[in-house]
N, C-alpha and C positions, 0 to 999 in steps of 0.2 A: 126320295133317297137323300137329296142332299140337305135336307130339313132334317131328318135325322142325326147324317152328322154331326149340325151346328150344335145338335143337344148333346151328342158326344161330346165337341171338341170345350162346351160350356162346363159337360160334370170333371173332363177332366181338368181344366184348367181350376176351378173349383177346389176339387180335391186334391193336387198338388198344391196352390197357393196354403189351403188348410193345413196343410200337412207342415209345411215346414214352418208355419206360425208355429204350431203345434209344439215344435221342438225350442222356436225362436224362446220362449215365455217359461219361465221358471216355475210358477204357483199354477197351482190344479184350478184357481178360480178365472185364472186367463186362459187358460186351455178350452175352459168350459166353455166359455164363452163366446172363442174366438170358432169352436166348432155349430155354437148354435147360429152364430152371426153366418158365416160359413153358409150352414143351410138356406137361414132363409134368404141369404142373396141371390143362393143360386137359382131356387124356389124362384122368384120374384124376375132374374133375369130369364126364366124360362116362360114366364107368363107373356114376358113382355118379347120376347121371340115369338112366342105363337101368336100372338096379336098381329104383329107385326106381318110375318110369313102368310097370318091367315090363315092357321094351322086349324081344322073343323075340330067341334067336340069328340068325335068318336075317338080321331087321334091324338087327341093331344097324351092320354094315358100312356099308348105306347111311348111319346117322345118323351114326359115324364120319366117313365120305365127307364129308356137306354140310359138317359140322363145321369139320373142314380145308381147306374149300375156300372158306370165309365167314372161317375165319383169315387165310386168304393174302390173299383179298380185303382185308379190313381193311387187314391193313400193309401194301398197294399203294396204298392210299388215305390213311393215314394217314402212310406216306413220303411220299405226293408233295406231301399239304398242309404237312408240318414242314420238308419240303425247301424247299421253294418260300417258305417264311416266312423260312426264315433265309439262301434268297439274297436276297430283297429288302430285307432287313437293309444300312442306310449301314455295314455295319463294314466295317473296313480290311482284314481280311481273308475274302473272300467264299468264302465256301462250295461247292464243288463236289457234286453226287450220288456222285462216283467218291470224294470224298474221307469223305464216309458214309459208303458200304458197306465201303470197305476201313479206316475205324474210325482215321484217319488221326489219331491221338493229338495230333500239335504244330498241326497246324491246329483242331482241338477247343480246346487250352489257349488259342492265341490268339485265337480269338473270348468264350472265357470269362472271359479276362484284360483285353482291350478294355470288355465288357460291365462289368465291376469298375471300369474307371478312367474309364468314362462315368459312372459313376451317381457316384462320389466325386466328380467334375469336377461334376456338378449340385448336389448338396450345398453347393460351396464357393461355386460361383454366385452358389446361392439366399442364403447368408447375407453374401457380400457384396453382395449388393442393398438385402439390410434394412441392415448400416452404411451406405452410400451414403444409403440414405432416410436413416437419420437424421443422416446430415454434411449433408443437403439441408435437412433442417427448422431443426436450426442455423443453415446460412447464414440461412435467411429470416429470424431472430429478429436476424442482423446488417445483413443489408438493411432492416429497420426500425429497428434504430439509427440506423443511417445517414438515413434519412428525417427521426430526428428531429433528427439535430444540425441538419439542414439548414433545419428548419425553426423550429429553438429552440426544443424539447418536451423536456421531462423526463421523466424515467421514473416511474411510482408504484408505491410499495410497500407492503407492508399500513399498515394506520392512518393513509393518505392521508400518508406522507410521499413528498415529491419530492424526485429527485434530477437535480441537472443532469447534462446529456451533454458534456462536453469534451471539443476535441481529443484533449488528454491519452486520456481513458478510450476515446475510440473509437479510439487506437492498441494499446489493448491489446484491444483486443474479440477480432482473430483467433488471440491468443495464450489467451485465455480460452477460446474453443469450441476449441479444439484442445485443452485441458488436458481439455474437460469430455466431450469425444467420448473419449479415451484413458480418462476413469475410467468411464467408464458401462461400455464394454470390458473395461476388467476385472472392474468388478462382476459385469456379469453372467456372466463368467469362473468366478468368484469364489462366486457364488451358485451355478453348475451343479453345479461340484464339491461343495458343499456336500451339493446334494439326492442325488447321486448316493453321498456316504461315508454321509449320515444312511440309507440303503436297503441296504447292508450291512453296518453295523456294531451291533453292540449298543447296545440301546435306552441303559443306562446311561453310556455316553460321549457321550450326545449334550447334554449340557452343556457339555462341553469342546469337541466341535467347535462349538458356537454361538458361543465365547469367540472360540475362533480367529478366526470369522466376523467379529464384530465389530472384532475388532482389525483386520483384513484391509483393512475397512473405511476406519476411521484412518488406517492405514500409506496406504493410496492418495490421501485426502482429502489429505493432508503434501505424498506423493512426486508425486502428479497433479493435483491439480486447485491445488495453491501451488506444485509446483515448487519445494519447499526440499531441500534434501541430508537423505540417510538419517539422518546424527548431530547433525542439528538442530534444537533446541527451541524453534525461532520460531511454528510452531502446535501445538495441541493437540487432540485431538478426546476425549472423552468421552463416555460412556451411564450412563445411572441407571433404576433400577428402581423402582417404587413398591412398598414393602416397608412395612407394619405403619403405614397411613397417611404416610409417610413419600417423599419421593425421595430414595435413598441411593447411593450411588458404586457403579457397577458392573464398568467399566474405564476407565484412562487409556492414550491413546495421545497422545505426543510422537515427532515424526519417524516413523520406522518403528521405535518400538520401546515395548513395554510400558512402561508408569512407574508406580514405589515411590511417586507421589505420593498425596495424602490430597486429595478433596473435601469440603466441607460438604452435613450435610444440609439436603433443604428439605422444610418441612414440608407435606402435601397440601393444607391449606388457604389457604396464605399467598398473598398479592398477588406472584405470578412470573410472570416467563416464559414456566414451563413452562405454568402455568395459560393465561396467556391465550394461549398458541399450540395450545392443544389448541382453546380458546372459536373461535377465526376458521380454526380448522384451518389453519395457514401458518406458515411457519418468522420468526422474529423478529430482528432484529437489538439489540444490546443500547442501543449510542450512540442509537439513534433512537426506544428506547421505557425509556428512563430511571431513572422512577418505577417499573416493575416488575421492575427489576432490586432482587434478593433482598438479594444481597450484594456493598457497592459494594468491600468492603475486599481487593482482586484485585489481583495484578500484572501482570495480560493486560489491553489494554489497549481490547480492544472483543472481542465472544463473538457466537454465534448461535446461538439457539435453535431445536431439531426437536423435537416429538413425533410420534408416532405414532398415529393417532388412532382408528387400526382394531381398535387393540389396546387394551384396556377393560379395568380391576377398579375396582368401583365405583364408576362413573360418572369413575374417573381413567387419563389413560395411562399405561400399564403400562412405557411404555418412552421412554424421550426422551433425545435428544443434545443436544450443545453443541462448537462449532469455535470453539475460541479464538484469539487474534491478539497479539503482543506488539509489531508494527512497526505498529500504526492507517494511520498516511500510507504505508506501501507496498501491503497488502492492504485496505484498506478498498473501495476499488470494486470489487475483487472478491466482497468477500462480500455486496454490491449487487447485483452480477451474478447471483452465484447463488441471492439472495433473489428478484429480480425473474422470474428463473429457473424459480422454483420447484423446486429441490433435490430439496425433502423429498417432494414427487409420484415422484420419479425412484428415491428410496430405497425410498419407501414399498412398489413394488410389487412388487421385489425381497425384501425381507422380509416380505408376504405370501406369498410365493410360498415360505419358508422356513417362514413360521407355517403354511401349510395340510400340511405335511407333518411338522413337529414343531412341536407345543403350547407357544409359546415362555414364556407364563404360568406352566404346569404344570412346565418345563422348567427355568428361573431362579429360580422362588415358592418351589422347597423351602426 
């Protein structure tokens, strides 16, 4: 009796696993084949059961018998539930049982090809949902402007300075969320690529792709969120490294393009910027915190400072920017905006998300 079974439990395992190859395979020529393959495995695993069990000649026929007859079973059972699933399938092109069995090739491609352009269709959905979210939290952050012109409130920004809301600056509010929803967009653009070349390329180029990075950076700060032409050096962006006690020039971007120019250093200790915006963690503006501006002797005409503040040697950040301005009266509320904003949260989490997969310390410190 329980020798029988095994031949059971073999045809049906047989004939379900066949079954749903069956459907698995597109062409009548893998079907065919994965049926004959099918058999004689089961064939073969049945021979070697009876060997095995020591199953006599007289009986082996019947175990045979049940064998194939728990197969057929199976794939009658297991056609009719694969069947039955893929007509109650919403696709465009529904399923027939006559179009199963006779292995109907273009109706197979077009429900596998549908099944392909749903799931990419959900994909593009799902990520314009999150832009949406975030063009939604935008607005809100301009529906509070608006609250407050209305109400004559100022904005505060670190070190309790205020800034009035003007007509003026609330006409350009939706030009500013729209620059700032376009750079976050490529950022994060911007940063996938990144993690996706640093995961096949060799570890010793990943200096230069960080450079890139940061440049990519700049060039977008220029071209997105100032809206200055590619060959114009009305902003700047730059990054410095803390190098041998030191903050030392790491790269200059003007417009969208590398620059031959020369920073000064600052020393790790000195009354800066960079210092005290790592101390309040928050991006600083230069006109509004004066006295710890390093070095007044610039022909930019107002700067902002960013550290980074996740990124540590010494008790100092490892890494910190600066967005320079040489028109003060055309971008100045803007870099309000983007102070009041908080920027450097929006930067920051992007290049975490760069530091957790290449050591940016280990990476730029040689």
């Amino acid at each position: 009796m329980v020798t029988y079974l095994i031949f059971i439990v073999i045809g049906i395992l047989y004939g379900g696993f066949g079954t749903l190859l069956f459907f698995r395979f597109d062409k009548k020529w893998k079907q065919i084949t994965t049926g004959i393959t099918c058999f004689l495995t089961s064939t073969g695993t049945g021979f070697a059961a009876s060997s095995y069990f020591q199953i006599s000649v007289k009986n082996r026929p019947a175990c045979f018998l049940l064998m194939q007859i728990a197969a057929i079973a199976s794939v009658c059972c297991a056609f009719a539930m694969l069947a039955k699933l893929l007509q109650s399938d919403d696709s465009k092109y529904p399923m027939r049982k006559l179009d199963i069995i006779l292995g109907y090739d273009k109706c197979l491609e077009q429900y596998y090809e549908q099944r392909k352009q749903q799931a990419s269709a959900f994909c593009v959905e799902e990520e314009r949902k999150e832009l949406s979210l975030r063009e939604d939290r935008l607005r809100t952050k301009e529906d509070l402007f608006r609250e407050q012109i209305e109400g004559g409130i100022s904005i505060q920004l670190p070190q309790n300075q205020n800034i009035a809301i003007t007509k003026h600056f609330l006409g350009k509010l939706p030009v500013y969320i729209d620059h700032l929803y376009a750079f976050r967009s490529n950022i994060n653009d911007l940063t996938e690529q990144l993690l996706q070349d640093i995961g096949q390329t060799d570890p010793d180029r990943n200096a230069e792709l960080l450079k890139g990075y940061f440049a990519g950076i700049g060039m977008y700060v220029s071209n997105d969120l100032f809206g200055i032409p590619e060959n114009s050096n009305e902003v700047r962006t730059h990054f410095r490294i803390y190098k041998d006690g030191r903050y030392t020039q790491y790269t200059i971007i003007e417009g969208s393009k590398m620059s031959a120019a020369k920073i000064h250093d600052i020393p790790g200790n000195a009354n800066s910027l960079i210092k005290l915006s790592f101390e309040l963690r928050t991006s600083l503006i230069a006109s509004l915190n004066s006295e710890y501006v390093y070095n007044v002797n610039t022909p930019w005409e107002d700067f902002m400072t960013i550290t980074y503040y996740d990124i540590v040697v010494d008790g100092n950040p490892f890494l910190s920017m600066g967005i320079s301005i040489k028109n003060r009266e055309q971008f100045f509320d803007l870099l309000s905006f983007l102070n009041w904003y908080k920027i450097e949260t929006c930067l920051q989490n992007y290049i975490n998300r760069v530091n957790s997969v290449c050591d940016i310390v280990k990476t730029l410190g040689k």
